[in-house]
Each structure stands twice: as C-alpha cells, then as structure tokens.
N, CA, C and O atoms as a CHARMM CRD file, in Angstrom:
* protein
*
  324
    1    1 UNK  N     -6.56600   9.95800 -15.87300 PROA 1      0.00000
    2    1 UNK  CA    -7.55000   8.97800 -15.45500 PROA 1      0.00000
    3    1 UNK  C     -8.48100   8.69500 -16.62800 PROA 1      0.00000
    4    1 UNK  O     -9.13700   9.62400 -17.09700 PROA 1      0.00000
    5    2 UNK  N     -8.57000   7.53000 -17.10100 PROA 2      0.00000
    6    2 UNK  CA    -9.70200   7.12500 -18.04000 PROA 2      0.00000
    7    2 UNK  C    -11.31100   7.53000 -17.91200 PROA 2      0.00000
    8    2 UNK  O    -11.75900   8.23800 -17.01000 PROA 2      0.00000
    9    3 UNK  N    -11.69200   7.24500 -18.43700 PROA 3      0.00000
   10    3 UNK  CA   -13.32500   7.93800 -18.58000 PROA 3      0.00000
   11    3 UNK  C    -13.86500   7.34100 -17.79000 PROA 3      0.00000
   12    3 UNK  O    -14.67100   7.95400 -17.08900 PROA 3      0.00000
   13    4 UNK  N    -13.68100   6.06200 -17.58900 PROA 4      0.00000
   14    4 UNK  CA   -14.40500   4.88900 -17.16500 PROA 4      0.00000
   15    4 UNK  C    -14.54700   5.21900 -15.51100 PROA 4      0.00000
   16    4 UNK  O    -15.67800   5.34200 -15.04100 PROA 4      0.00000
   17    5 UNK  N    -13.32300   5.36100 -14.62400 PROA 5      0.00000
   18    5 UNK  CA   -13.22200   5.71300 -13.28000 PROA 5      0.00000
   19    5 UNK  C    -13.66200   7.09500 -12.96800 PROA 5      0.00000
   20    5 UNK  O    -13.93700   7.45300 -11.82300 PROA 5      0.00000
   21    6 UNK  N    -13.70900   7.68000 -13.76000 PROA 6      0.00000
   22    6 UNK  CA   -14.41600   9.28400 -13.14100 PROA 6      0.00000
   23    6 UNK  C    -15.25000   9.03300 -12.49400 PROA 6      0.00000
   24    6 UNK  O    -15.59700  10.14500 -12.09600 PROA 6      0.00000
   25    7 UNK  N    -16.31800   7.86300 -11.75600 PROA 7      0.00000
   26    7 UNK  CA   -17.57000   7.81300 -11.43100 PROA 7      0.00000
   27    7 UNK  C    -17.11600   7.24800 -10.27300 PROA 7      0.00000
   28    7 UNK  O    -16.28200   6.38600 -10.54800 PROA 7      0.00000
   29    8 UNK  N    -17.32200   7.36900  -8.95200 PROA 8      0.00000
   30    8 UNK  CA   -17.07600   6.35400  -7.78200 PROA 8      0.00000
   31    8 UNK  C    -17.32400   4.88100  -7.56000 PROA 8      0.00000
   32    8 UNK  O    -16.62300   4.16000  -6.85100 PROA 8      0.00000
   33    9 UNK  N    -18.74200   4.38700  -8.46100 PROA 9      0.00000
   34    9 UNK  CA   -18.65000   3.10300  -8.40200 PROA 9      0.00000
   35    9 UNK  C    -17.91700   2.05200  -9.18800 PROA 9      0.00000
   36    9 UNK  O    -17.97500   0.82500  -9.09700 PROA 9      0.00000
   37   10 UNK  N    -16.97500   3.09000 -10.25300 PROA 10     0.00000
   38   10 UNK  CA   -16.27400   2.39700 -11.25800 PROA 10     0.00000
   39   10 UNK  C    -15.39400   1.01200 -10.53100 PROA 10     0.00000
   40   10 UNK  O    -15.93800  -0.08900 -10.61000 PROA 10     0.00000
   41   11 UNK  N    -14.66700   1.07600 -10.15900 PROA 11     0.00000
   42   11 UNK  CA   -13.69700   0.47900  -9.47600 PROA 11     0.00000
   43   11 UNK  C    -14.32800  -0.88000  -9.10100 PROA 11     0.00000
   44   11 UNK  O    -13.82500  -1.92000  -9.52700 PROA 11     0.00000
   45   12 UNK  N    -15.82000  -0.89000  -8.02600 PROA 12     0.00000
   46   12 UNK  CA   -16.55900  -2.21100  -7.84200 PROA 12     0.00000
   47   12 UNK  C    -16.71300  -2.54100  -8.87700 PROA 12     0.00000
   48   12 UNK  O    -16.19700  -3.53900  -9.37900 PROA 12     0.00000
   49   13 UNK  N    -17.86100  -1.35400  -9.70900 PROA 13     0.00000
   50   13 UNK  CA   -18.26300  -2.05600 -11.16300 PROA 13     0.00000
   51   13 UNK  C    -17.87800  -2.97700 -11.93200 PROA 13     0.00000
   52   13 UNK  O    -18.42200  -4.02800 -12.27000 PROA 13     0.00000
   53   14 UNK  N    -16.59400  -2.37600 -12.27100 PROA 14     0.00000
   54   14 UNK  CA   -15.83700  -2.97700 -13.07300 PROA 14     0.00000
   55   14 UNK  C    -14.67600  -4.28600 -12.55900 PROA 14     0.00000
   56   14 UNK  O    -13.81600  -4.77200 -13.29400 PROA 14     0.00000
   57   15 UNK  N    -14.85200  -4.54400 -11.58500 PROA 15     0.00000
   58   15 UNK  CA   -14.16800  -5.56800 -10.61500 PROA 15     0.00000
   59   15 UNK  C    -13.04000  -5.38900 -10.56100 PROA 15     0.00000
   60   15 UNK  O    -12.32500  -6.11900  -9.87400 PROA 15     0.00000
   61   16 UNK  N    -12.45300  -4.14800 -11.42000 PROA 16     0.00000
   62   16 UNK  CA   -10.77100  -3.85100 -11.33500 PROA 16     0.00000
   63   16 UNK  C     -9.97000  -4.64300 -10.19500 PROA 16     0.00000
   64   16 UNK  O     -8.99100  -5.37200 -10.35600 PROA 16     0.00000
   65   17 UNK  N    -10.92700  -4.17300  -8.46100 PROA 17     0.00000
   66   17 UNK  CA    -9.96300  -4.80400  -7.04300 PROA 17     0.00000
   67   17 UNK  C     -9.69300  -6.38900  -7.84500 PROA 17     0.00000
   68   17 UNK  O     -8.67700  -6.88900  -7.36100 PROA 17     0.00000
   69   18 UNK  N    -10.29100  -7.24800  -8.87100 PROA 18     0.00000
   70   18 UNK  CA    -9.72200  -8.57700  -8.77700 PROA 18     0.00000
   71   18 UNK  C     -8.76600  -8.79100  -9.29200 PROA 18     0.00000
   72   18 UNK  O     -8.00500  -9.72400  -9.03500 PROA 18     0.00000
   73   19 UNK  N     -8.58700  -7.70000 -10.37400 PROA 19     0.00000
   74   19 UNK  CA    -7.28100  -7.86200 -10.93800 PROA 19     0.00000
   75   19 UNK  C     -5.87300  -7.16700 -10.82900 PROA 19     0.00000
   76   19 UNK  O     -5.17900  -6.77100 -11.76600 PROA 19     0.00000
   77   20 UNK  N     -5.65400  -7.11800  -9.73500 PROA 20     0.00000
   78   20 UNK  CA    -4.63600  -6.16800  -9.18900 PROA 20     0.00000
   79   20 UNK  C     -4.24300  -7.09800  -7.44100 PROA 20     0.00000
   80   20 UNK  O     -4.79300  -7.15800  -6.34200 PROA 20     0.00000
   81   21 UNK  N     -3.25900  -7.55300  -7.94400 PROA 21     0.00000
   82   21 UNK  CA    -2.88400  -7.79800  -6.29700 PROA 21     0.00000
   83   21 UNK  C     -1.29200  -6.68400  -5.76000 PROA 21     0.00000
   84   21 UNK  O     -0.10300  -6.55800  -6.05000 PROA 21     0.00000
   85   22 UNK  N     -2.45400  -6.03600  -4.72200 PROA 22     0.00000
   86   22 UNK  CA    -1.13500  -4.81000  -4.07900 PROA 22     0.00000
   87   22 UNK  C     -0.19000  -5.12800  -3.14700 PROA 22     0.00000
   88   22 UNK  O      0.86000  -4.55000  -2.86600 PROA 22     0.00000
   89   23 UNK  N     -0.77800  -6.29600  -2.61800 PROA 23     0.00000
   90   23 UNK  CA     0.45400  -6.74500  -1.66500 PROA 23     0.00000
   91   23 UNK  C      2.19100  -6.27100  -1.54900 PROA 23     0.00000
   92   23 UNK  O      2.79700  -5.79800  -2.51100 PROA 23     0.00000
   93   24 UNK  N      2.57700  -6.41700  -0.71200 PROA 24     0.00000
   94   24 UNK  CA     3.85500  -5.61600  -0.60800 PROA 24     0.00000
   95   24 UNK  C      5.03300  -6.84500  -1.02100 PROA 24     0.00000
   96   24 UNK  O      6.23400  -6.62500  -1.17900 PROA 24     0.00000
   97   25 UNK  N      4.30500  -8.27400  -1.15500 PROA 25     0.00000
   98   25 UNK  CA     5.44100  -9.52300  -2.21600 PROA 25     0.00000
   99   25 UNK  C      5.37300  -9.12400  -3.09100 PROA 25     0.00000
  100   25 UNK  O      6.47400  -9.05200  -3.63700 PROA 25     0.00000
  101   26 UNK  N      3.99200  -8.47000  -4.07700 PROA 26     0.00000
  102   26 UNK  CA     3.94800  -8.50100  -5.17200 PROA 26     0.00000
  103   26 UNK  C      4.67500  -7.20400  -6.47500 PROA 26     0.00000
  104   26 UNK  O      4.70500  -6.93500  -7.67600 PROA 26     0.00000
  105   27 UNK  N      5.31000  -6.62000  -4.68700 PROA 27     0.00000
  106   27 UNK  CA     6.20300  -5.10700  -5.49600 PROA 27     0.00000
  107   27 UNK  C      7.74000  -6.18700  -5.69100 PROA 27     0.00000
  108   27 UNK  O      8.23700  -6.99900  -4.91100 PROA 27     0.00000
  109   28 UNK  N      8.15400  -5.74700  -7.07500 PROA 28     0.00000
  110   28 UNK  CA     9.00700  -6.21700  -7.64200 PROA 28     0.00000
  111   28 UNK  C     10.06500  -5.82100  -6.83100 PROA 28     0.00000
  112   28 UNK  O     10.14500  -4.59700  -6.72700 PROA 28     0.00000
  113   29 UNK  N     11.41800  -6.85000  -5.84800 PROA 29     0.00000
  114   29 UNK  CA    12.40800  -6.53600  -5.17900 PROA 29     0.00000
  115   29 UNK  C     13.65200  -6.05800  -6.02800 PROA 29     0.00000
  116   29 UNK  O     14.11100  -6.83300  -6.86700 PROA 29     0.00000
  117   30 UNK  N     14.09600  -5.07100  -5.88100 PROA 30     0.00000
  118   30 UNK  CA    15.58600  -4.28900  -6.45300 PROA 30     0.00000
  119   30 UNK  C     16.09600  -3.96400  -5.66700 PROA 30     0.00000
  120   30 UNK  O     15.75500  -3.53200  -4.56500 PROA 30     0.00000
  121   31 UNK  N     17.23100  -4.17000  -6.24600 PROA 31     0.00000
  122   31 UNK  CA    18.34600  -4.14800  -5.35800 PROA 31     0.00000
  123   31 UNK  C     18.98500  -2.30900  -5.31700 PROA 31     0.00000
  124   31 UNK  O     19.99600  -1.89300  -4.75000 PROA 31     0.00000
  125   32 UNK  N     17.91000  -1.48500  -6.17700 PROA 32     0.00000
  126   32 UNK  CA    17.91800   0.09800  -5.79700 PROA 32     0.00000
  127   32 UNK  C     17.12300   0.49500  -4.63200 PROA 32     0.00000
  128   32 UNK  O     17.32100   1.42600  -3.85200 PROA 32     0.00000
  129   33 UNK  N     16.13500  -0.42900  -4.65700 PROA 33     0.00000
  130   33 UNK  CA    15.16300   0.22400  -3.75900 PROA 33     0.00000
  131   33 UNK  C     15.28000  -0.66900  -2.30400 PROA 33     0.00000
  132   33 UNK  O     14.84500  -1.82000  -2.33600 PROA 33     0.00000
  133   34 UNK  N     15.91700  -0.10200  -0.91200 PROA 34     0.00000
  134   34 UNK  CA    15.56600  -1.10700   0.47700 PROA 34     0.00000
  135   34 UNK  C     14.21000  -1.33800   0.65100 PROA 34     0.00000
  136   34 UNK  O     13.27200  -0.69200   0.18300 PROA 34     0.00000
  137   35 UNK  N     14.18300  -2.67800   1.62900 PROA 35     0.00000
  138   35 UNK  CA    13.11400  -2.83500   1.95400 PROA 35     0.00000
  139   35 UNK  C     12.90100  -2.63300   3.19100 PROA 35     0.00000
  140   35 UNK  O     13.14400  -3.75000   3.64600 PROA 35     0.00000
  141   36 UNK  N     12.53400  -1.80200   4.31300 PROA 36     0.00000
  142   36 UNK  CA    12.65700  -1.70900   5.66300 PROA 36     0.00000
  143   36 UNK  C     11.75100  -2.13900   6.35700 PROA 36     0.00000
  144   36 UNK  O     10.79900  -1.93900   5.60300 PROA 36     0.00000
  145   37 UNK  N     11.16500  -2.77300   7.61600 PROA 37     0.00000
  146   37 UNK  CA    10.10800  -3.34400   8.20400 PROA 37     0.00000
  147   37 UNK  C     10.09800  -2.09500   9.52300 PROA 37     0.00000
  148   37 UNK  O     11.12700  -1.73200  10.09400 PROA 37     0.00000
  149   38 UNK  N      8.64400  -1.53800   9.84600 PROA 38     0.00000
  150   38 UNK  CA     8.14600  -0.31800  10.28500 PROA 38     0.00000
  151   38 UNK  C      8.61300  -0.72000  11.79000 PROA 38     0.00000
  152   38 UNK  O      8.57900   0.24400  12.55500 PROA 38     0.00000
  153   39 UNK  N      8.93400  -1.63700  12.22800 PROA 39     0.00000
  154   39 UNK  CA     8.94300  -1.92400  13.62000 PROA 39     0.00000
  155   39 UNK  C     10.50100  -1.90600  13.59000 PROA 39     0.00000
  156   39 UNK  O     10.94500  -1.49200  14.66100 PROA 39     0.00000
  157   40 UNK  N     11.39000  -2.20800  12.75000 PROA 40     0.00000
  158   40 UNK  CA    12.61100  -2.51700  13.32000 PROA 40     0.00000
  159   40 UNK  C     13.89900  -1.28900  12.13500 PROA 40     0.00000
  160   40 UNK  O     14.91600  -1.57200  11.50100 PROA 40     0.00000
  161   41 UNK  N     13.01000   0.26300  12.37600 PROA 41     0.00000
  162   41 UNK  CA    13.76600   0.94300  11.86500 PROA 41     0.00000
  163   41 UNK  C     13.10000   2.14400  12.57100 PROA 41     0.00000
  164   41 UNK  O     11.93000   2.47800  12.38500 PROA 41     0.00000
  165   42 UNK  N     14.12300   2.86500  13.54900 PROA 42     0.00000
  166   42 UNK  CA    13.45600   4.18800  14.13300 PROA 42     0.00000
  167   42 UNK  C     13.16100   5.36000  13.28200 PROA 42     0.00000
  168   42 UNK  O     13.26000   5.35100  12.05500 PROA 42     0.00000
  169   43 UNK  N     12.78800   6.38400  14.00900 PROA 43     0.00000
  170   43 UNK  CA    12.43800   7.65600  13.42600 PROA 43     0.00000
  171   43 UNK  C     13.68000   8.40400  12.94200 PROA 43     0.00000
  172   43 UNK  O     14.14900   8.75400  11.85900 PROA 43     0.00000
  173   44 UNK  N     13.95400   8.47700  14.05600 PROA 44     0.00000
  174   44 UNK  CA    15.66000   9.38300  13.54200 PROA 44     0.00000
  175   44 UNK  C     16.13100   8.43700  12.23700 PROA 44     0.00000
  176   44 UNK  O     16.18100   8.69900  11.03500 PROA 44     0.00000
  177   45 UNK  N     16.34000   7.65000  12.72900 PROA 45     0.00000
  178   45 UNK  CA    17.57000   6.41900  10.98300 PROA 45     0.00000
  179   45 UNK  C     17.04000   6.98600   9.78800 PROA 45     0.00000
  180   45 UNK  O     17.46900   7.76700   8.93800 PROA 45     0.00000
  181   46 UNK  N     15.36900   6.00100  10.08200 PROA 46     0.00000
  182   46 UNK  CA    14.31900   6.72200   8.82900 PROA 46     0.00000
  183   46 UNK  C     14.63200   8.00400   8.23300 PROA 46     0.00000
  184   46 UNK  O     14.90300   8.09800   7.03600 PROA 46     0.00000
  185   47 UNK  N     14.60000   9.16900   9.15900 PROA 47     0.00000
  186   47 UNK  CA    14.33000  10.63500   8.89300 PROA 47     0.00000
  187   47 UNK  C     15.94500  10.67600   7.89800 PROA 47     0.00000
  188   47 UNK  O     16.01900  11.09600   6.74300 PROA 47     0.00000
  189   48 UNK  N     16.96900  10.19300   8.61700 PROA 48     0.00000
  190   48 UNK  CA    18.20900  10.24200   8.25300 PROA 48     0.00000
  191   48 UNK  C     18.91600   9.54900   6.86300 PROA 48     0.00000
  192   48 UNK  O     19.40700  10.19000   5.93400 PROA 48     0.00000
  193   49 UNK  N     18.85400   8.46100   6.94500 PROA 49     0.00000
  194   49 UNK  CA    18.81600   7.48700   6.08700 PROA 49     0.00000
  195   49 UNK  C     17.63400   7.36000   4.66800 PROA 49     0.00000
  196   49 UNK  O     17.88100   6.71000   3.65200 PROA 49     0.00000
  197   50 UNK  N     16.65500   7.95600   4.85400 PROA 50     0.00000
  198   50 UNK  CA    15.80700   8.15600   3.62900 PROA 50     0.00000
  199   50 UNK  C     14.88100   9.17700   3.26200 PROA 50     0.00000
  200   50 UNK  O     14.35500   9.25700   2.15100 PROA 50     0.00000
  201   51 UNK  N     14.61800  10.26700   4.59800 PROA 51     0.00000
  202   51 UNK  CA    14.00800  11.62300   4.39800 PROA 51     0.00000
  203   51 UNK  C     14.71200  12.30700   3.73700 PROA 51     0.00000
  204   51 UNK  O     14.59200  12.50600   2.52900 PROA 51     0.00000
  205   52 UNK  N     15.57800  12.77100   4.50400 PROA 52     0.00000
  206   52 UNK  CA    16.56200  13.88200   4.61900 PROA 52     0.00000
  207   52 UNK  C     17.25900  13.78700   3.09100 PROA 52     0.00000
  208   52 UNK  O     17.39300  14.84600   2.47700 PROA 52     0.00000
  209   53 UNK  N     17.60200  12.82200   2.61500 PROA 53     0.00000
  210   53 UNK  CA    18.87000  12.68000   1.13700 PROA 53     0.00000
  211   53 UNK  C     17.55100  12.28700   0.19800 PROA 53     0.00000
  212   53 UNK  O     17.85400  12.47700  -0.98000 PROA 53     0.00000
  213   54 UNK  N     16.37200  11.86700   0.31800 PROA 54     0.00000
  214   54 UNK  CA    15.35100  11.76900  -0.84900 PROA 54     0.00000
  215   54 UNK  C     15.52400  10.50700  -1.62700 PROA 54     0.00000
  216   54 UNK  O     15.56400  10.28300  -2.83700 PROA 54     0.00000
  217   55 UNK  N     15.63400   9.58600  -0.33600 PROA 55     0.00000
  218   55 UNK  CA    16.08700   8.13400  -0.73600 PROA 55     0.00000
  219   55 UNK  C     14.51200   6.76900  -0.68000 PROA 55     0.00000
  220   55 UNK  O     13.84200   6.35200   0.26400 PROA 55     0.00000
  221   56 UNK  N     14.48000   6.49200  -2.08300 PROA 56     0.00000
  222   56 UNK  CA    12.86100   6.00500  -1.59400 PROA 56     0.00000
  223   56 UNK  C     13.68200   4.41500  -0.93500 PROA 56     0.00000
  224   56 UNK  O     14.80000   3.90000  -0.90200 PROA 56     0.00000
  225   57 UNK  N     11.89100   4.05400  -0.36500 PROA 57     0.00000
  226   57 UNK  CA    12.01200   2.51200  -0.23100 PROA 57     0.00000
  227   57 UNK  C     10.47400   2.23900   0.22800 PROA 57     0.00000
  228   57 UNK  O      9.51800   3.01400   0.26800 PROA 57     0.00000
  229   58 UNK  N     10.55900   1.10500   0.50000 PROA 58     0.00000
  230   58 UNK  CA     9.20900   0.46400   0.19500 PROA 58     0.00000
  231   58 UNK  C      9.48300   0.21900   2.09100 PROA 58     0.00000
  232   58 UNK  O     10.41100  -0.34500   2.67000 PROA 58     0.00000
  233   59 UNK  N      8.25900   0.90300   2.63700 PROA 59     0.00000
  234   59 UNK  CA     7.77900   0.14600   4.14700 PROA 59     0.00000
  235   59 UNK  C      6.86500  -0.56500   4.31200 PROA 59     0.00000
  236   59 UNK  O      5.71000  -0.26700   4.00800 PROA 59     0.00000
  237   60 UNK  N      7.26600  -1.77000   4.88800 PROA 60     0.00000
  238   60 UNK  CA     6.28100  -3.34100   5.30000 PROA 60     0.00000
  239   60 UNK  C      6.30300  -2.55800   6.75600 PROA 60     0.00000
  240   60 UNK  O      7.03700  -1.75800   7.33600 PROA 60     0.00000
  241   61 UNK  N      5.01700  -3.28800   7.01000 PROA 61     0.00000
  242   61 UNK  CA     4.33600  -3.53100   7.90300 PROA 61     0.00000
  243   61 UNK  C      4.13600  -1.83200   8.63700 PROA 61     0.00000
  244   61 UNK  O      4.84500  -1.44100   9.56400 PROA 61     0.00000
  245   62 UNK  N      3.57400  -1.40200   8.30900 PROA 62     0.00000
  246   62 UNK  CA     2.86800   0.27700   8.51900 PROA 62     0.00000
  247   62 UNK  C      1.45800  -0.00900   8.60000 PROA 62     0.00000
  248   62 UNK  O      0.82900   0.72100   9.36600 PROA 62     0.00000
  249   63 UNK  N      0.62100  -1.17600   7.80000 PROA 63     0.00000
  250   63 UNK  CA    -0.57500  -1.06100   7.84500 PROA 63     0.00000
  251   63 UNK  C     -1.09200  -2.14200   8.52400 PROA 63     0.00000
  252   63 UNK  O     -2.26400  -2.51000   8.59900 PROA 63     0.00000
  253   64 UNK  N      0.22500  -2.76400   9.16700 PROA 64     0.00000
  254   64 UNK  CA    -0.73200  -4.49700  10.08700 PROA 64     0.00000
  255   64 UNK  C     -1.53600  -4.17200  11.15000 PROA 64     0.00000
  256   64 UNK  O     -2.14000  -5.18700  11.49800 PROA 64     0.00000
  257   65 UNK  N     -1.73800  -3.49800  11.63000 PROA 65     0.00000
  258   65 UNK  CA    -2.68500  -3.12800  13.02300 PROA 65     0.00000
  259   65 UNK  C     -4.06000  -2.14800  12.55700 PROA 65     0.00000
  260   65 UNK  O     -4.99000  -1.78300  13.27600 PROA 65     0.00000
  261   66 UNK  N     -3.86500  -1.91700  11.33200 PROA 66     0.00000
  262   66 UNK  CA    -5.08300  -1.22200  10.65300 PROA 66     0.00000
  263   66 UNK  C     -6.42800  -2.46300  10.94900 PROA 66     0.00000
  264   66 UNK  O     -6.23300  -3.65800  10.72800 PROA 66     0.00000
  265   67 UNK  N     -7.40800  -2.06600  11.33400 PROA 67     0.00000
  266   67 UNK  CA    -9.12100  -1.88100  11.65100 PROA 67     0.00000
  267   67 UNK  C     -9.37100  -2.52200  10.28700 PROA 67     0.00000
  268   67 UNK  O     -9.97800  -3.58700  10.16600 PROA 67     0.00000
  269   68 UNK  N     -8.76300  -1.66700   9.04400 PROA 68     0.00000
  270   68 UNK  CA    -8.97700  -2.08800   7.37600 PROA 68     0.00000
  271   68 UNK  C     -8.89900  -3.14600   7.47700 PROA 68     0.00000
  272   68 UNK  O     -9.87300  -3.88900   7.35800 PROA 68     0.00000
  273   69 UNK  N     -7.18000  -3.72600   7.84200 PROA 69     0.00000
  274   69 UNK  CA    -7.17400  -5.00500   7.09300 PROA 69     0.00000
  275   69 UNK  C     -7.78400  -5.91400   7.24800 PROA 69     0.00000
  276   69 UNK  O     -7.55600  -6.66200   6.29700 PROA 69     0.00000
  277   70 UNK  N     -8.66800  -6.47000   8.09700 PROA 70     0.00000
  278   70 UNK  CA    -9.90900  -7.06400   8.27200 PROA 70     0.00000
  279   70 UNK  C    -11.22800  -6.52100   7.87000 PROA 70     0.00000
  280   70 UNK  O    -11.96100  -7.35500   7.33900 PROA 70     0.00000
  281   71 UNK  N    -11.76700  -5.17800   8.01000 PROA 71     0.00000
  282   71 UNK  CA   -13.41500  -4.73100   7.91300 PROA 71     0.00000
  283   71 UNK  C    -13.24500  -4.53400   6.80500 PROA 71     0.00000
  284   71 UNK  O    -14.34400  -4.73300   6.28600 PROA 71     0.00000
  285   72 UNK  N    -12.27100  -4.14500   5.75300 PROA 72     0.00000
  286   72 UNK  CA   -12.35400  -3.71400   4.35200 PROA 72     0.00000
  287   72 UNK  C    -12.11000  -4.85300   3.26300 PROA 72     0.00000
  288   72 UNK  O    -11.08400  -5.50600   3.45700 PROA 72     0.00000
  289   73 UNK  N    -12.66100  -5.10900   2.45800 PROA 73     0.00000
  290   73 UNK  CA   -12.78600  -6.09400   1.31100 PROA 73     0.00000
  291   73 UNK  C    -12.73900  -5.04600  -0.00900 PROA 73     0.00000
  292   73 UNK  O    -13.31800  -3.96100  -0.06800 PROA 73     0.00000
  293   74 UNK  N    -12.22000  -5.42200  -0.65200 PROA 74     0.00000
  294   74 UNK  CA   -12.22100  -4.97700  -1.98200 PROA 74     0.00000
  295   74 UNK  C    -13.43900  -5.36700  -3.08100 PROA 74     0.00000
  296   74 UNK  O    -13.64000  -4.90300  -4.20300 PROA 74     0.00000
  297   75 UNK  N    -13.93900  -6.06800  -2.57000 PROA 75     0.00000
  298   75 UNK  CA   -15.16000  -6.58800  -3.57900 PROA 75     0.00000
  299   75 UNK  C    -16.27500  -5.71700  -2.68300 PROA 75     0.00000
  300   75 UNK  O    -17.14700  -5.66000  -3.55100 PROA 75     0.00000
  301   76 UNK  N    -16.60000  -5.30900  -2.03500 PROA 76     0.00000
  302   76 UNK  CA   -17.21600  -4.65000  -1.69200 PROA 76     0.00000
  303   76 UNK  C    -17.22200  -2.93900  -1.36300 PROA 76     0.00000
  304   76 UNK  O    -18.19800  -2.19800  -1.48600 PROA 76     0.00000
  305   77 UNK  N    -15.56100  -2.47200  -0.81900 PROA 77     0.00000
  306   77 UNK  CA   -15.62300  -1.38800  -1.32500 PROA 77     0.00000
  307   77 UNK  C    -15.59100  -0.45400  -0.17000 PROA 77     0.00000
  308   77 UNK  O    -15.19400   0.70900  -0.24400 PROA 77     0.00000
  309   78 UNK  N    -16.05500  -1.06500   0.95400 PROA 78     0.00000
  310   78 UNK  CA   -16.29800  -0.77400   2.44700 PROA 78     0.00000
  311   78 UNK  C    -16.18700  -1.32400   3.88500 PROA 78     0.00000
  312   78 UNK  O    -16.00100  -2.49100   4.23100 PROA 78     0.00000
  313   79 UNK  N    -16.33100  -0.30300   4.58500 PROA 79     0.00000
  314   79 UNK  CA   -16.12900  -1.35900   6.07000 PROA 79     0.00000
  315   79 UNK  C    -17.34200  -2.70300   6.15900 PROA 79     0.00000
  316   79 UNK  O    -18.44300  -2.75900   5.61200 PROA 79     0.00000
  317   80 UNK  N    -16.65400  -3.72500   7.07200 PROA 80     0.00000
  318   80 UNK  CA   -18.16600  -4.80600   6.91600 PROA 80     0.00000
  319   80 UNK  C    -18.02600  -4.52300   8.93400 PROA 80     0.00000
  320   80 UNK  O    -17.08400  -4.10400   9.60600 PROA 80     0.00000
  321   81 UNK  N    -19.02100  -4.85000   9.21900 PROA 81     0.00000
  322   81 UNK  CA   -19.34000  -4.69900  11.30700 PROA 81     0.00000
  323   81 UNK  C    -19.68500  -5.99700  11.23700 PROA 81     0.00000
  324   81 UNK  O    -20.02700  -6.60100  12.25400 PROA 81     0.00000
C-alpha cells in the first residue's frame, strides 16, 4: 500500500472513487474466466462446478438488493438517510 492511503481519509481526499469504475461491465470478459448471474446458478452447481476444483469466476448480481447500492456514494464515503 502506498504512503498516501495509510490514512482513512485518503481515498475521499484524493478523489481516487472518480477514477476507477468497478462495475462488473468494466471487468474485462475472457473466455477463461465464466460469468455466472447469482440468481440463476444454485448452491450445490456453484459449490461443485467452482468451489470444490478452485475454479474462479466473476458473480453478477450478489450485490443488487444491497441497502449500499443506493445510501452509499463514493464521493462521499458513507451511508446518506
């Protein structure tokens, strides 16, 4: 970790959240890595298909019903009420 983030307000400070988009389009698609959607892949498959053998992949939609994705802003850093 750089010097700069050791401090908790680094991150606002420095406006880093503007330059970074995390979105799950913006992860580069390969054709190594699946892409699975959280609603239309069970536990067992999951556990089977990518626990168990140590197979990564990228899961959409795990965080759509999160409280966050609305009260949390990145320019600010925190919940908003």
């Amino acid at each position: 970790m750089t010097v700069e983030l050791k401090w908790k307000g680094a991150w606002k400070e420095k406006c880093y959240w503007s330059e970074f988009d995390c979105s799950p389009s913006s992860v580069k698609e390969s054709a190594e890595v699946d892409r699975i959607h959280v609603d239309r892949v069970g536990l067992n498959e999951f556990i089977d298909q990518y626990e168990k053998p140590y197979v990564p992949c990228v899961i959409l939609g795990a965080t759509d019903k999160w409280d966050a994705q609305v009260k949390w802003t990145p320019e600010v850093g925190y919940l908003t009420i």
